[in-house]
C-alpha positions as CSV (number, residue, x, y, z in Angstrom):
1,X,12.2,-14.3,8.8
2,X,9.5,-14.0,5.6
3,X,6.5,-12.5,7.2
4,X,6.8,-9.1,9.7
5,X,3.4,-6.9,10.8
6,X,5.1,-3.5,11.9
7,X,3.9,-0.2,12.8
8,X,6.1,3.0,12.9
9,X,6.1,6.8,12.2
10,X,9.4,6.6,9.3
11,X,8.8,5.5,5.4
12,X,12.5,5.3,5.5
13,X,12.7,2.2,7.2
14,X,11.3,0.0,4.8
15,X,13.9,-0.2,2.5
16,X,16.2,-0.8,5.9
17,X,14.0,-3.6,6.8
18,X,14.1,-5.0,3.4
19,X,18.1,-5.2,3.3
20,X,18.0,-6.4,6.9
21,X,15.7,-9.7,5.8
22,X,16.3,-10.5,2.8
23,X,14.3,-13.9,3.1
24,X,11.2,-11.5,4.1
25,X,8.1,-12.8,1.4
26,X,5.7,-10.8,3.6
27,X,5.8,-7.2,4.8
28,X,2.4,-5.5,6.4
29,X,2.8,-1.7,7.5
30,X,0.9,1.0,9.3
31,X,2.2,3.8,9.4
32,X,1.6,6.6,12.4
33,X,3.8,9.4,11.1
34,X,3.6,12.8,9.6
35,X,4.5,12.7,6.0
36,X,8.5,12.7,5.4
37,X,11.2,12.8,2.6
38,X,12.2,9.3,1.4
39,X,15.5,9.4,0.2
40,X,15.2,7.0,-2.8
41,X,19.0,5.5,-2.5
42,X,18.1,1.9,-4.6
43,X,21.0,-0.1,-4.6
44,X,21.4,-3.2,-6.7
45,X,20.8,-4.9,-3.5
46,X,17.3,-3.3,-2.4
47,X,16.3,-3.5,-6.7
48,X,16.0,-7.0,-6.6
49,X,14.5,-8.4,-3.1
50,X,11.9,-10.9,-3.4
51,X,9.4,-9.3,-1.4
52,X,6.2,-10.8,-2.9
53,X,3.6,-9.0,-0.6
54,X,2.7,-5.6,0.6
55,X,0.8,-4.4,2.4
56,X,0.3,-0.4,3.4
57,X,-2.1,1.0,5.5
58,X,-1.9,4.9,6.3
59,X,-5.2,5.2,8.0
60,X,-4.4,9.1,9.0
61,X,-3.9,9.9,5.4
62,X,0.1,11.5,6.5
63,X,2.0,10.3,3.3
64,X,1.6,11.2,0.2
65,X,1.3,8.8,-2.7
66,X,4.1,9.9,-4.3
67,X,6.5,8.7,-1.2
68,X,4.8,5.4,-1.2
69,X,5.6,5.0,-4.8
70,X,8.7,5.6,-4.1
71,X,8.6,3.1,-1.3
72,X,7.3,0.7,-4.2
73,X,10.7,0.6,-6.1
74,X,12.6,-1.0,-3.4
75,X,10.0,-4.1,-4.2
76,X,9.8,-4.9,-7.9
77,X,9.1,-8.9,-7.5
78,X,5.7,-8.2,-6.0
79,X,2.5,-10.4,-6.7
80,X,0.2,-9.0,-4.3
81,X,-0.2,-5.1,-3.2
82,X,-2.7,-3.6,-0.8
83,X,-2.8,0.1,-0.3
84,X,-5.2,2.1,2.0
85,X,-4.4,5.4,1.7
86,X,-5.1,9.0,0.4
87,X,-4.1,10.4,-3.1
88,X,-4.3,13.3,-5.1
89,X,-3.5,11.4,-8.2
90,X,-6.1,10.0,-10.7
91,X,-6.7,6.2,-10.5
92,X,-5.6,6.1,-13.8
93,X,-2.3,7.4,-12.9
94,X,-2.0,5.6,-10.4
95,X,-2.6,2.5,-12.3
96,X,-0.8,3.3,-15.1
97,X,2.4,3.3,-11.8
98,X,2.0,0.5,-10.6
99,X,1.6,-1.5,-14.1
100,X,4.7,0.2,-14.8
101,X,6.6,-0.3,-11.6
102,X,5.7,-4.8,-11.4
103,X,6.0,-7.3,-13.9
104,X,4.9,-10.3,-11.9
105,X,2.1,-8.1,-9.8
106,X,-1.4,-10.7,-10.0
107,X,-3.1,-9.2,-7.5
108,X,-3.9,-5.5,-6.5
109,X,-6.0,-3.9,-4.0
110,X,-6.9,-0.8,-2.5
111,X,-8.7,1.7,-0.9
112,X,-7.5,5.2,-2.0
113,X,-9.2,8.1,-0.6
């Protein structure tokens, strides 16, 4: 499997789904939920999964940026990152994140409300 298009209500299944397919290259979520604690266990296992796009669309505005960043460490070989979302951090911040977070990231968008 190396693309998946999912919808659910718990963050903490991506890093399941991401141990689970480990040949996954695409991964496109919306997520339906209320805003939950992600547990960030990252195992040697999760650190290095070649996930090389992500997708993230929270069109209820339910988790909080800091979760999804979180969410982000499980996938440091990405090259392309969407997120629509809400945040209450700057764009600066949030930049200065997700520079920190990816080495081989090229391309980035968003729409943060």
């Amino acid at each position: 499997l190396e693309e998946l298009q999912l919808t659910f209500i718990d963050p903490n299944l991506i890093p399941q789904i991401l141990f689970s397919c480990p040949n996954l290259r695409t991964l496109q979520v919306t997520f339906l939920g209320q805003n939950q604690h992600l547990l960030p266990n990252i195992s040697s296992n999760h650190h290095h999964h070649q996930l090389e796009r992500f997708s993230f669309y929270d069109p209820y505005q339910k988790l909080s940026i800091e979760t999804i960043l979180l969410l982000l460490l499980f996938m440091p070989n990405l090259r392309f990152l969407l997120l629509q979302c809400s945040s209450r951090m700057s764009f600066s911040q949030l930049i200065d994140a997700i520079d920190r977070y990816f080495d081989h990231l090229e391309e980035f968008q968003c729409d943060i409300r």
